[in-house]
N, CA and C atoms as an extended XYZ file, in Angstrom:
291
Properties=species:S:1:pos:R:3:atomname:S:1:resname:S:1:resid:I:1 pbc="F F F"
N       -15.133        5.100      -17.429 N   UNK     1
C       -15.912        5.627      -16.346 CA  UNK     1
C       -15.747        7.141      -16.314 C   UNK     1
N       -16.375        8.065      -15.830 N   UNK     2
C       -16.717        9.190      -16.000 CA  UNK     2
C       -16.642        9.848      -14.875 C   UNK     2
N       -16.287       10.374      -13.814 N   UNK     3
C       -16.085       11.616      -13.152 CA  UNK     3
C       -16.653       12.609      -13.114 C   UNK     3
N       -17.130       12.932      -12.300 N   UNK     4
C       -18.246       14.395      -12.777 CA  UNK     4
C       -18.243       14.656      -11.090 C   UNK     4
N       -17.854       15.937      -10.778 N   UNK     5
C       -17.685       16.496       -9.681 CA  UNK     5
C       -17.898       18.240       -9.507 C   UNK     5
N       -19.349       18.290       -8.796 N   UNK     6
C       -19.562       19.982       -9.006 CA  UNK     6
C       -20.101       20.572      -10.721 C   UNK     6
N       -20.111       19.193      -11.242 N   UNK     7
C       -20.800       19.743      -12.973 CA  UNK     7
C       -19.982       19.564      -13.643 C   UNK     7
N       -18.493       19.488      -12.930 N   UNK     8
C       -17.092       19.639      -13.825 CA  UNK     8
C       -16.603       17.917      -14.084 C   UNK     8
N       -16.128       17.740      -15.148 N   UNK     9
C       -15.997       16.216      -15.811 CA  UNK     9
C       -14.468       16.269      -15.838 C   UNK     9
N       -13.846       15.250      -15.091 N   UNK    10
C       -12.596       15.197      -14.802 CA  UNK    10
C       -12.312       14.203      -15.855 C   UNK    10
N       -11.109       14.633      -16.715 N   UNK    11
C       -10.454       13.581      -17.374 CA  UNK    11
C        -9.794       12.671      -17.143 C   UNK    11
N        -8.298       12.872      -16.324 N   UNK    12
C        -7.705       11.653      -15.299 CA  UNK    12
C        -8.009       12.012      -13.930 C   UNK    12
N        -7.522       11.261      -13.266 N   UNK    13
C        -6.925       10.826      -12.161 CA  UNK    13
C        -7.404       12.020      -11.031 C   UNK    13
N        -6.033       12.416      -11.360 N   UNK    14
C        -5.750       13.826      -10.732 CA  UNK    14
C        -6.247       14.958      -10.898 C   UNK    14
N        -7.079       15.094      -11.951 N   UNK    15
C        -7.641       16.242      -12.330 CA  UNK    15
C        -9.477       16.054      -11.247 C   UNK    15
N        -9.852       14.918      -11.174 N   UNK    16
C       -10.919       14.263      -10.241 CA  UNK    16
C       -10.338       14.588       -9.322 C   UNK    16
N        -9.419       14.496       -8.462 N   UNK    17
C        -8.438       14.832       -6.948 CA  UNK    17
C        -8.799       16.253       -7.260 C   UNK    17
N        -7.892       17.034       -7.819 N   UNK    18
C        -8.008       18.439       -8.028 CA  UNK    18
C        -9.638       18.770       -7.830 C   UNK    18
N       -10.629       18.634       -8.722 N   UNK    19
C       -11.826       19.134       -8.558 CA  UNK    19
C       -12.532       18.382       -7.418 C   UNK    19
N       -12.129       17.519       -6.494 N   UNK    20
C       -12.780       17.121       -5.185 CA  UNK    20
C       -12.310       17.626       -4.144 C   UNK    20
N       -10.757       17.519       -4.126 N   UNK    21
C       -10.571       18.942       -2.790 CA  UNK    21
C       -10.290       20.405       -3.435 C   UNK    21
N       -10.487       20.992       -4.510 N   UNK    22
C       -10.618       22.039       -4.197 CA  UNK    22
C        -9.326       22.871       -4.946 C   UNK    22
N        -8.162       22.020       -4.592 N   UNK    23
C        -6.634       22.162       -4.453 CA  UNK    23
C        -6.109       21.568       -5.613 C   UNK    23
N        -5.475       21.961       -5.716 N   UNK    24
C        -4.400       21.445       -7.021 CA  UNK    24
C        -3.449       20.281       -6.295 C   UNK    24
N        -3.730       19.330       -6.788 N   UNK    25
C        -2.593       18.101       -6.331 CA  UNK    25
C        -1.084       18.347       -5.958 C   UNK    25
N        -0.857       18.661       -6.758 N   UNK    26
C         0.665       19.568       -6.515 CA  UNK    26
C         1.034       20.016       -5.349 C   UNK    26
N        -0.131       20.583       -5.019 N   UNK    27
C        -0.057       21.874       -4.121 CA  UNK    27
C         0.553       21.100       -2.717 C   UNK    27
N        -0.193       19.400       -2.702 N   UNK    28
C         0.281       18.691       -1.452 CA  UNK    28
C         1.276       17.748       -1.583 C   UNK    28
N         1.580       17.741       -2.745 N   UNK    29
C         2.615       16.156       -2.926 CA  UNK    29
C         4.109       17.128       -3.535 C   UNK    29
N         3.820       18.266       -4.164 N   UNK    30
C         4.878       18.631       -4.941 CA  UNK    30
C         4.848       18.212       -6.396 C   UNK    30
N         6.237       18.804       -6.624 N   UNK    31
C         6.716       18.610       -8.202 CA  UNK    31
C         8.519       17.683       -8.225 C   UNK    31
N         8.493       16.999       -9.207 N   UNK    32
C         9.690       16.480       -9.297 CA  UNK    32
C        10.716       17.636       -9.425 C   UNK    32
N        11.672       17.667       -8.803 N   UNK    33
C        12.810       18.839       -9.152 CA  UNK    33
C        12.443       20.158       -8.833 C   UNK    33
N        11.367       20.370       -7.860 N   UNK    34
C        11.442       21.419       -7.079 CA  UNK    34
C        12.742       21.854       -6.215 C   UNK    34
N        13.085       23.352       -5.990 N   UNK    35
C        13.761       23.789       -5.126 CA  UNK    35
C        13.807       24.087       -3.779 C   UNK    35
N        14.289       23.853       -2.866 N   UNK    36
C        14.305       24.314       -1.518 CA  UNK    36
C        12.771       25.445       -1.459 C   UNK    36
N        13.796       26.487       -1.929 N   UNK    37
C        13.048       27.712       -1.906 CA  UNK    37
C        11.437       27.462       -2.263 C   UNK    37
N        11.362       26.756       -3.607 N   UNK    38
C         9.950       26.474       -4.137 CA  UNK    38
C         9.183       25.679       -2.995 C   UNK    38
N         9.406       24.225       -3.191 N   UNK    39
C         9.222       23.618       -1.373 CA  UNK    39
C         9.080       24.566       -0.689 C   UNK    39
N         9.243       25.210       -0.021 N   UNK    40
C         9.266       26.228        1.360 CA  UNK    40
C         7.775       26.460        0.884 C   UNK    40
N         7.864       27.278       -0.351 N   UNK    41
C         6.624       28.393       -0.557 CA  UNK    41
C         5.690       27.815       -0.843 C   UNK    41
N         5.120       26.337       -1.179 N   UNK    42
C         4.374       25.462       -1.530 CA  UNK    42
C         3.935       25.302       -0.203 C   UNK    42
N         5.046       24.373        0.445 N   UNK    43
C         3.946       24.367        1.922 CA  UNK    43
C         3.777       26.062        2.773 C   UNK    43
N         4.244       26.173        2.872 N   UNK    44
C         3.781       28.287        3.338 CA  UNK    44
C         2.052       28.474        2.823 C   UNK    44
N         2.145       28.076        1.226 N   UNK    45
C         0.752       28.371        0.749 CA  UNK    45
C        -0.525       27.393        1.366 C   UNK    45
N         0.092       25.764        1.483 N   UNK    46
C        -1.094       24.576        2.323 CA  UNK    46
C        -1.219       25.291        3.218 C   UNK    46
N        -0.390       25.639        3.914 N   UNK    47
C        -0.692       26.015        5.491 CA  UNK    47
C        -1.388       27.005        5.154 C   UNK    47
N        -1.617       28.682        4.661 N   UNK    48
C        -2.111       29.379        4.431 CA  UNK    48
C        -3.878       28.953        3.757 C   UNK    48
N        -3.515       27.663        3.499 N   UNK    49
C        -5.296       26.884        2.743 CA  UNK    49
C        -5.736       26.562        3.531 C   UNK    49
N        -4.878       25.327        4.716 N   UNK    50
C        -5.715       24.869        6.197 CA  UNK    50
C        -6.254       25.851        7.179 C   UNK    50
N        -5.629       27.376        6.997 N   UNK    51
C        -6.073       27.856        8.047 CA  UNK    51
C        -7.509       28.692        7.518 C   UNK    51
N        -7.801       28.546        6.080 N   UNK    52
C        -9.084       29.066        6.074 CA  UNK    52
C       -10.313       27.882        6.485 C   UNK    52
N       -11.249       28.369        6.925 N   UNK    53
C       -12.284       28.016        7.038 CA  UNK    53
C       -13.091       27.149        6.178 C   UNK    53
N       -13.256       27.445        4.937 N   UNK    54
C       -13.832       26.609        4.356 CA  UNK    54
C       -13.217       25.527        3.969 C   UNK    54
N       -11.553       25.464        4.258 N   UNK    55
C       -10.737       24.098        4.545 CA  UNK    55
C       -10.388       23.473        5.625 C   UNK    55
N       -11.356       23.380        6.448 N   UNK    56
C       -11.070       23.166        7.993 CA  UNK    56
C       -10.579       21.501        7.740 C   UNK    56
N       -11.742       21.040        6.802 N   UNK    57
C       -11.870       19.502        6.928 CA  UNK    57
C       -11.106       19.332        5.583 C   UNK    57
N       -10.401       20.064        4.985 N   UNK    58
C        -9.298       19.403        4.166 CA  UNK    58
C        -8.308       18.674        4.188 C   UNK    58
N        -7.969       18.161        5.667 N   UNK    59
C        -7.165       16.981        6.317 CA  UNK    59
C        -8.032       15.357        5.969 C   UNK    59
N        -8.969       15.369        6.635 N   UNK    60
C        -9.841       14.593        6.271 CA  UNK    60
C       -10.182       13.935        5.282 C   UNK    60
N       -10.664       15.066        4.862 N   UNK    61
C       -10.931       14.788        2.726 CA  UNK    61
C        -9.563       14.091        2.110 C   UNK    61
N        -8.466       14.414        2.614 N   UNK    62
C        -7.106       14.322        1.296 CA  UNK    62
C        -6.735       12.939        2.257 C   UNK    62
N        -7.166       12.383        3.649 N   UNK    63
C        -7.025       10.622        4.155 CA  UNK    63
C        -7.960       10.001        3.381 C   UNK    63
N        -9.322       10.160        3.603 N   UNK    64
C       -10.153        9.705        2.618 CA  UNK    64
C       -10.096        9.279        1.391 C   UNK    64
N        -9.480       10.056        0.292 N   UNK    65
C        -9.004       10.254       -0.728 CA  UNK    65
C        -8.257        9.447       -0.897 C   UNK    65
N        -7.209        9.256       -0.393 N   UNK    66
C        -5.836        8.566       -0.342 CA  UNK    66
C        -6.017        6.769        0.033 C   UNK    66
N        -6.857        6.603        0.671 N   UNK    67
C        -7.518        5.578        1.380 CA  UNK    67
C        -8.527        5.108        0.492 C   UNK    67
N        -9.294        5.927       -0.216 N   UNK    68
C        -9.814        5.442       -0.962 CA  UNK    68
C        -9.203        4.977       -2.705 C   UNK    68
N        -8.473        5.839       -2.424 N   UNK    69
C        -7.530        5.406       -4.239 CA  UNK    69
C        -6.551        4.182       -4.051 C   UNK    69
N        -5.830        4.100       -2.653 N   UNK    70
C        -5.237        2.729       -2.082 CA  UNK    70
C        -6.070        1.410       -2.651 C   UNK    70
N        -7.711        1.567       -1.549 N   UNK    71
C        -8.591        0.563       -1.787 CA  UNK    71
C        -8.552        0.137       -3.119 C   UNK    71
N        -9.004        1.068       -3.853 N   UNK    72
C        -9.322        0.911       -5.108 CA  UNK    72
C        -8.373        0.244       -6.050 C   UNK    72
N        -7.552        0.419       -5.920 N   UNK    73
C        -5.925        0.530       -7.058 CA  UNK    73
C        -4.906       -0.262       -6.327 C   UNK    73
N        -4.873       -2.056       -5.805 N   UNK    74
C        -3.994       -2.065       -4.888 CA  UNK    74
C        -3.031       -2.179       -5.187 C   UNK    74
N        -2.986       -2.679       -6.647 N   UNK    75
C        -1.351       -2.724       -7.162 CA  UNK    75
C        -0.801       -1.431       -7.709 C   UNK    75
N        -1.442       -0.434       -7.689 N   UNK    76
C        -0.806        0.785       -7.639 CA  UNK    76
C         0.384        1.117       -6.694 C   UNK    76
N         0.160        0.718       -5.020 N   UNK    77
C         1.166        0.826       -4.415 CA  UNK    77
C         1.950       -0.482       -4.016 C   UNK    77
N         1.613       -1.596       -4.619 N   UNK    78
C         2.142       -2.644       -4.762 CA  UNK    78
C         1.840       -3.209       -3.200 C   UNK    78
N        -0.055       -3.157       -2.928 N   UNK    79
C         0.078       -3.407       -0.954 CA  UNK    79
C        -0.601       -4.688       -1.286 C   UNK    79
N        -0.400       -6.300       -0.718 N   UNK    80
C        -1.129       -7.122       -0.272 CA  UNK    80
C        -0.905       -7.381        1.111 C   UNK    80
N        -2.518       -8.105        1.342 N   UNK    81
C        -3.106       -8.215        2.600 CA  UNK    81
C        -2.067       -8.798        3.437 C   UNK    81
N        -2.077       -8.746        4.509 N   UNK    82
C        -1.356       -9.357        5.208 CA  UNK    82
C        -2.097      -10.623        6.095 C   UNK    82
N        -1.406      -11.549        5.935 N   UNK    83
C        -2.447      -13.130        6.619 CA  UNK    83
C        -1.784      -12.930        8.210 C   UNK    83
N        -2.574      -12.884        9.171 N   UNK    84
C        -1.798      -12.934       10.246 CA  UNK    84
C        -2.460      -14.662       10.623 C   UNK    84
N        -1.082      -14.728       11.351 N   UNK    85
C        -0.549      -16.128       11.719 CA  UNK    85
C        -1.712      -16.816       12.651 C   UNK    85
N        -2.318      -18.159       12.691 N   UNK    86
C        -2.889      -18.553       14.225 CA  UNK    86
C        -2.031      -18.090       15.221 C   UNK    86
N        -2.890      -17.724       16.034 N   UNK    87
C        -2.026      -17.898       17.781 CA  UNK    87
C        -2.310      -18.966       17.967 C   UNK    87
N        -0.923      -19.535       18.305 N   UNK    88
C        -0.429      -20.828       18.997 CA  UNK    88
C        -0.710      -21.074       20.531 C   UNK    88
N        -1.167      -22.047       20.772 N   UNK    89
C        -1.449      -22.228       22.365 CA  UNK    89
C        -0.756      -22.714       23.203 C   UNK    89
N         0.733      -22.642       23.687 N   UNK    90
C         1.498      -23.621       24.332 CA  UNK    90
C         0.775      -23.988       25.887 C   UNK    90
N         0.842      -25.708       25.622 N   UNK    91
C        -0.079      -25.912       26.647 CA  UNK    91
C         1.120      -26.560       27.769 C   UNK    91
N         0.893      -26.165       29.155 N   UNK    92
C         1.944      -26.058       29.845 CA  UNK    92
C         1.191      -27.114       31.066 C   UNK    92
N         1.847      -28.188       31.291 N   UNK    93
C         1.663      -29.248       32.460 CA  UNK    93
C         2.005      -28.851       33.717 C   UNK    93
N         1.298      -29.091       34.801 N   UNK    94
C         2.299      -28.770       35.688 CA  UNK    94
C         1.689      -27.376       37.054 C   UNK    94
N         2.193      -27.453       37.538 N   UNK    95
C         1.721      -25.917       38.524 CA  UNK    95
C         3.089      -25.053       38.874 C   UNK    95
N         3.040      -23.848       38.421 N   UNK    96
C         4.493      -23.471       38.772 CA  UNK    96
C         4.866      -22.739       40.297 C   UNK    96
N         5.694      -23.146       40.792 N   UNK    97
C         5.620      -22.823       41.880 CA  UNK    97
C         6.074      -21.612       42.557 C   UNK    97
């Protein structure tokens, strides 16, 4: 399947993430074996992305996203449905006084 976002043809995954918000993946999840310091300046820079304007709705986009790659991929995060139980009716004789 093929990817094509803005003209640009995403090879994996993440590189489709990357060219749909805009942002470099990284930029919100991190890197393995980052430092304090690095961390700090990573989020310093998101925050510095949310507060422009043309990322107002970049909250949005990256639930969407996330929600939608869930849907898609469920054994990716290893989620099944959950069956919820009948409600039981305990039927009670009697008038309480």
């Amino acid at each position: 399947m093929k990817y094509i976002v803005a003209g640009h043809e995403a090879v994996t995954d993440a590189e489709f993430a990357e060219l749909a918000l805009g942002t470099p993946v990284e930029l919100w999840l991190g890197v393995e074996g980052e430092t304090a310091e690095e961390r700090a300046a990573r989020l310093d820079a998101a925050r510095d992305i949310l507060t422009d304007p043309q990322f107002r709705d970049l909250p949005d986009d990256l639930i969407c996203l996330a929600a939608r790659v869930v849907d898609e991929n469920p054994d990716l995060f290893n989620v099944v449905p959950l069956v919820r139980p009948a409600r039981r009716r305990v039927l009670r004789k009697g008038v309480a006084a």
